[in-house]
Steps between C-alpha positions, in 0.01 A plus 500: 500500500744231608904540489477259202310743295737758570839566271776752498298600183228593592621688823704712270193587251311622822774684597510649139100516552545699821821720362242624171234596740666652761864531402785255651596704811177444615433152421496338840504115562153545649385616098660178345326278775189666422518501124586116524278420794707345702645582864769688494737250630493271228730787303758365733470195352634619184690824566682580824418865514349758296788620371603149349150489291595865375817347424359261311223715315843736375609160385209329320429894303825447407487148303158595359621846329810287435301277245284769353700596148379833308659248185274179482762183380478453131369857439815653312441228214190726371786764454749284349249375288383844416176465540449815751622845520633712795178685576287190511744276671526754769117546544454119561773495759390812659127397555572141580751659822226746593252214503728281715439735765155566527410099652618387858735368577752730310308828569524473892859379444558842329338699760702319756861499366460879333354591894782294671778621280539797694519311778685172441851499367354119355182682322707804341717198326228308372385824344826595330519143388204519304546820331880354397345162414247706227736730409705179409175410307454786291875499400410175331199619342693786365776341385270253332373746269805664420623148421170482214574892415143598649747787674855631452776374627593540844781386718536376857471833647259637301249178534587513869382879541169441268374215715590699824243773370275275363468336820475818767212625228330131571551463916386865517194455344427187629597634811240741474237257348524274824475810675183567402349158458585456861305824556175329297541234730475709814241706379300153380568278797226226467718412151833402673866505345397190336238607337678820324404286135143564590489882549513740162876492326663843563718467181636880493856391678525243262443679198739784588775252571424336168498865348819592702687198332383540191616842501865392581474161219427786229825659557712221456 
């Protein structure tokens, strides 16, 4: 492969490549040369050391969990227009988030940052920022409904403490879900992280987080 052919980009989805199979610590420049088959000198073309293209996978994790939203745009208008409840608003959500996950590149961006966060001052923040940034999201949601009586009224506090719980119930479980789809694809290796769409849907994470939820909507 000429130097041409090779980007930043695609040195940093080896390294991801490399970090999923074998973990990050142990993800040598030899395994990205390999993986992109070129000679390892080339890296240098593009990174000055290893340690700047981990730099720079922390970073790129970062902008691409950044732009995933647990609230699509737009989506509060079914609520304002009343035409969905609590329960079924929170199913859809839910399942769409779980299903982000399962596809590359997002699921080996998981396994990276939720590795590297007890590692990487960097990765532990990109973490906490998306639990605050869906926390944020749920708030909305909440308050939304209580705005179109779907639940009682709630103030700042209270909104702020039911999204909190809602959202440890959801990272747990999907937590746990990525957990063992990452075990599926270790135990099916010919299929490949990308391939997780192709090998039987373990729903039973998802269905207790929906059932978790649920449990806390009907209270309120």
């Amino acid at each position: 492969m000429s130097k041409k052919n090779i980007s930043q980009e695609k040195i940093i989805q080896s390294f991801l490549t490399s970090a999923f199979e074998k973990s990050a610590g142990a993800t040598s420049l030899a395994d990205i040369s390999e993986i992109l088959e070129i000679k390892k000198a080339s890296l240098y073309n593009h990174f000055e050391n290893r340690d700047a293209m981990y730099d720079a996978t922390i970073y790129h994790c970062g902008k691409e969990v950044e732009s995933i939203k647990f609230l699509p745009e737009k989506s509060l208008e079914s609520i304002q227009n009343n035409k969905t409840t609590p329960s079924a608003f929170f199913k859809k959500m839910i399942t769409r988030f779980f299903e982000m996950y399962e596809n590359e590149p997002l699921f080996q961006i998981y396994v990276f940052l939720h590795t590297e966060q007890y590692f990487n001052l960097d990765a532990l923040n990109i973490v906490k920022k998306e639990i605050e940034s869906v926390t944020n999201e749920i708030k909305e949601i909440l308050s939304a409904f209580a705005s179109v009586d779907k639940i009682g009224k709630k103030n700042e506090k209270e909104l702020k403490d039911l999204a909190s719980a809602i959202t440890s119930i959801i990272f747990q479980q999907r937590d746990f879900y990525i957990v063992k789809r990452k075990e599926t694809v270790r135990q099916n290796p010919d299929c490949g992280a990308g391939s997780l769409f192709a090998l039987p849907t373990d729903e039973s994470s998802l269905n207790k987080t929906i059932k978790l939820v649920d449990t806390i909507l009907k209270t309120l």
